[in-house]
C-alpha positions in Angstrom: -0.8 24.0 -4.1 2.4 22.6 -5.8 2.3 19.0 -6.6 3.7 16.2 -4.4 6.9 16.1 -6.2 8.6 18.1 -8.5 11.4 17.2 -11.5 14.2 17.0 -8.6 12.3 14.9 -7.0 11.4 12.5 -9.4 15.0 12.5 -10.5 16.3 12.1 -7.4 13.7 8.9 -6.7 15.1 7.6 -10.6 18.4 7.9 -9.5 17.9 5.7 -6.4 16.2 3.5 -7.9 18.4 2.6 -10.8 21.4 2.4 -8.2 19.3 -0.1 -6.3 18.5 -2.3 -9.4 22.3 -2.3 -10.3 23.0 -3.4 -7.1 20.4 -6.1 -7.0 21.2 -7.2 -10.7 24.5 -8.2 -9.0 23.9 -9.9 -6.2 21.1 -12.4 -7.4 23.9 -12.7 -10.5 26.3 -14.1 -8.2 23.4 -16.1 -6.2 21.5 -17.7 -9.3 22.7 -21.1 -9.5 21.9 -21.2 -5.8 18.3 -21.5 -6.3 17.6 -23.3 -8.9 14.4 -21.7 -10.5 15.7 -19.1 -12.8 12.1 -18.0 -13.8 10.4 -17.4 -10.4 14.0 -16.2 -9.4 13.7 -13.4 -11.8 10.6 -12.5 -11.5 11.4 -11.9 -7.1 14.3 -9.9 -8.5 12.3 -7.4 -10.9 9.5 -7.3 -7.9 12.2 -6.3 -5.3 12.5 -3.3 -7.7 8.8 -2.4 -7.8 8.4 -2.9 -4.2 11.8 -1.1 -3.2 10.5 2.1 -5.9 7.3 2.1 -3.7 9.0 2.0 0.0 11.2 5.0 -1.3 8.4 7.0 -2.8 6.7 7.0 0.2 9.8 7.8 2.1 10.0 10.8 -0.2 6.7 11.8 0.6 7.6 12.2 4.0 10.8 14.5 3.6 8.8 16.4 0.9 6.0 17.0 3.9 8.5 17.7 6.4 10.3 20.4 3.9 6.9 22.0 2.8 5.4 22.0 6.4 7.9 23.7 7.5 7.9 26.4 5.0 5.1 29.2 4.7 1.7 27.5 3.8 -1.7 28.9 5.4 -3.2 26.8 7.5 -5.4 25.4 4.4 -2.6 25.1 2.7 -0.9 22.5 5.4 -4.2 20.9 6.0 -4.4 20.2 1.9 -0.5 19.2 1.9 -1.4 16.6 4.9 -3.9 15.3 3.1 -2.0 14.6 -0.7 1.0 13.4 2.1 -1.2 11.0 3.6 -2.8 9.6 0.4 0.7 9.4 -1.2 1.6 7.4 1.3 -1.5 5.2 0.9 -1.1 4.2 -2.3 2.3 3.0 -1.7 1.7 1.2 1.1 -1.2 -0.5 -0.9 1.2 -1.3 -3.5 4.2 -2.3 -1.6 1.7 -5.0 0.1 0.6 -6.4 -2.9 4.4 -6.7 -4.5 5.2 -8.6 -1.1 2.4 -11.0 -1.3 3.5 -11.2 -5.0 7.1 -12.2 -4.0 6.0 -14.3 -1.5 3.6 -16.4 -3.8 6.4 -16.9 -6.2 8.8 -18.1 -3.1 7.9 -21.6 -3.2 11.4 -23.1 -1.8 13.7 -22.3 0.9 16.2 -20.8 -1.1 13.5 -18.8 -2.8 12.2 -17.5 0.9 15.7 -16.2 1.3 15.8 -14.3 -2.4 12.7 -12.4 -1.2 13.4 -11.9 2.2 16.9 -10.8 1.1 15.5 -8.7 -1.5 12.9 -7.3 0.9 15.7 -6.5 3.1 17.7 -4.9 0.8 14.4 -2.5 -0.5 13.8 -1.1 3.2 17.5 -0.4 3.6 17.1 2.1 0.2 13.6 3.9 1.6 15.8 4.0 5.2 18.3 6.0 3.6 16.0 7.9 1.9 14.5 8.9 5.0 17.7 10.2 6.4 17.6 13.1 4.4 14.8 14.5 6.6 15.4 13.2 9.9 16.5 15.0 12.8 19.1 14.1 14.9 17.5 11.2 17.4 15.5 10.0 14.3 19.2 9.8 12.6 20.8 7.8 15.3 17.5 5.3 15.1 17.7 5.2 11.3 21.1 4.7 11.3 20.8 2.0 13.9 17.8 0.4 12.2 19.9 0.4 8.9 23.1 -1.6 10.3 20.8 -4.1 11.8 19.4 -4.5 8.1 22.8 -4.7 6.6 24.4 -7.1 8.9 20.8 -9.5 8.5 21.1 -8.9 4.3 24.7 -10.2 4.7 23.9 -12.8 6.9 21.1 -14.0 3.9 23.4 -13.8 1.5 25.9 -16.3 3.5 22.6 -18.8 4.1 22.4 -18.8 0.7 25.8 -19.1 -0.2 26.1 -22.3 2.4 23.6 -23.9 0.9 24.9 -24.2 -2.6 28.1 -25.6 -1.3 26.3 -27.8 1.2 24.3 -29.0 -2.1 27.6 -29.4 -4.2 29.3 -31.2 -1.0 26.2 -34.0 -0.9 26.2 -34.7 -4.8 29.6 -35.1 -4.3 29.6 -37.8 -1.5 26.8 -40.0 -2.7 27.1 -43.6 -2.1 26.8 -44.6 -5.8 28.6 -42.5 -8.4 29.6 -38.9 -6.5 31.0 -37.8 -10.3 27.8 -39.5 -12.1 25.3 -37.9 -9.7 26.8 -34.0 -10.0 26.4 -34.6 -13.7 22.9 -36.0 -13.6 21.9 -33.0 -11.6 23.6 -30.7 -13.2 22.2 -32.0 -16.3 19.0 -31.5 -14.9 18.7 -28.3 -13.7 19.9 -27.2 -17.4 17.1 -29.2 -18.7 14.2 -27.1 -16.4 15.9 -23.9 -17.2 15.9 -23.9 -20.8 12.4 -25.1 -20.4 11.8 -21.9 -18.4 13.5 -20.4 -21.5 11.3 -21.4 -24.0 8.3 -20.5 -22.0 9.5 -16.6 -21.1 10.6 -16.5 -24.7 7.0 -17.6 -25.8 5.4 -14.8 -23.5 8.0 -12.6 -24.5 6.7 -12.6 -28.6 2.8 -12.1 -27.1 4.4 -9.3 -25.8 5.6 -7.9 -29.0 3.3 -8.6 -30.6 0.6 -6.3 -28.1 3.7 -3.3 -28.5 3.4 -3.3 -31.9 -0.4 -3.3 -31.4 0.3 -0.2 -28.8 2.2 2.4 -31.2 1.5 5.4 -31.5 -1.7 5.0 -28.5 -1.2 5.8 -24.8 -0.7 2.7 -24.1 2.4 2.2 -26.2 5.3 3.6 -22.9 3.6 0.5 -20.9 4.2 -1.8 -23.4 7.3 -1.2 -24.0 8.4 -1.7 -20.3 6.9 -4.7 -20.3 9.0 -6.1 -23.1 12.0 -4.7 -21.8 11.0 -6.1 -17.9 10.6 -9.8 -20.0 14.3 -9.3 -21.9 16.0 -9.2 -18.6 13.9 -11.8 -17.4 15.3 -13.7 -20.5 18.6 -12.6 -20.0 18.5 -13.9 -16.3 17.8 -16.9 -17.2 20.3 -17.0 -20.0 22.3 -16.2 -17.0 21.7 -18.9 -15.0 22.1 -21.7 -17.7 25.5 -20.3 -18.6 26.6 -20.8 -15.2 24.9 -24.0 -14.8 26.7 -25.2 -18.3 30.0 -24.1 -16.9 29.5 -25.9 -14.2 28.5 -29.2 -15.8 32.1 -28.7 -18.3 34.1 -28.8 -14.7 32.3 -31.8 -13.7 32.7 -33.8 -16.6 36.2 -32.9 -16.5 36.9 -34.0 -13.1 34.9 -37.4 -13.6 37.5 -37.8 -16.5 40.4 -37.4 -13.8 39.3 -39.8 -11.2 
């Protein structure tokens, strides 16, 4: 029996998922000073990515089995292909559960129960497009269906979230003591908790240095690696967020200076 997947297959799942992760780089970009919590923020976003790889794996699994089934196998053979199908399938149902309960644990906010939902959302529209490629044609028109109803729910997320950044803007705006004084103060503050969310991914990002340098040249040393990399674009998130946040803070102090 021929394995699972070949090269063009595991291209083909690299491919989508680096479109995916562009896409969802740019969306929580634009949403970030929504939330507030850069770290737990990032981490939903670089779980969306774990769980959306798994949902399309599995996806894969199923036109791969559809393909191959289809073809000329013995009846062994199909009985053998069934089986790796089903265990695929699995295993990344096992670990798409686990990355949920992950990004729900970190969600401990409204705003941060609409990141993960969003990004949830967003993930099951990738694996449903996946699994166009082997539907036939009432499975297409379902699909199809199912995936508008995602898209038009992701947008509608998006919006929530959108509100709720003005709404918060509007009500430091309007308070009874010192609208100007208050935005600042806020403002202020949420610069304060992100670059102490800084200095604590920056700390956890030289243990993990340190174990990749311990890693060369061993096994272990591609894992490491990643998880470095995963912890820069954590950092870079963040860095993200306080950017915005500072530009932000510059307009307000220059529009308490023309009241």
């Amino acid at each position: 029996m021929r394995p699972l997947f070949n090269f063009e297959q595991f291209s083909l799942i690299e491919t989508v998922n680096s479109s995916f992760s562009s896409e969802i780089d740019a969306v929580f970009e634009s949403l970030a000073a929504a939330v507030g919590n850069p770290v737990k923020y990032t981490k939903i976003k670089n779980n969306a990515k774990k769980y959306q790889k798994a949902l399309v794996t599995k996806a894969l699994a199923d036109v791969e089995y559809e393909k191959k089934r289809k073809g000329s196998l013995e009846p062994k053979q199909k009985e053998v292909l069934a089986a790796a199908t089903k265990a695929k399938k699995q295993a990344m149902d096992d670990l798409a559960a686990a990355v949920s309960q992950r990004m729900d644990d970190l969600a401990t906010t409204e705003p941060l129960k609409n990141v993960a939902k969003l990004a949830k959302t967003k993930a099951k529209i990738s694996a449903a497009e996946t699994s166009l490629k082997s539907a036939d044609k009432a499975e297409t028109a379902e699909l199809k269906s199912k995936i508008s109803k995602m898209k038009t729910a992701s947008s509608n997320i998006e919006q929530e979230l959108k509100k709720a950044e003005r709404n918060a803007d509007v009500k430091e705006e309007t308070k009874e003591s010192n609208p100007a004084s208050e935005k600042i103060k806020s403002i202020e503050s949420k610069i304060k908790k992100a670059k102490d969310d800084l200095k604590i991914a920056k700390d956890e990002k030289e243990k993990l240095d340190a174990a990749y340098d311990k890693a060369k040249g061993t096994p272990d040393e591609n894992k490491a690696a990643k998880e470095v990399a995963g912890q820069q674009k954590s950092i870079n998130g963040i860095e993200k967020v306080i950017n915005s946040l500072e530009e932000k803070l510059k307009k307000a102090k220059a529009d308490a200076k023309g009241q």
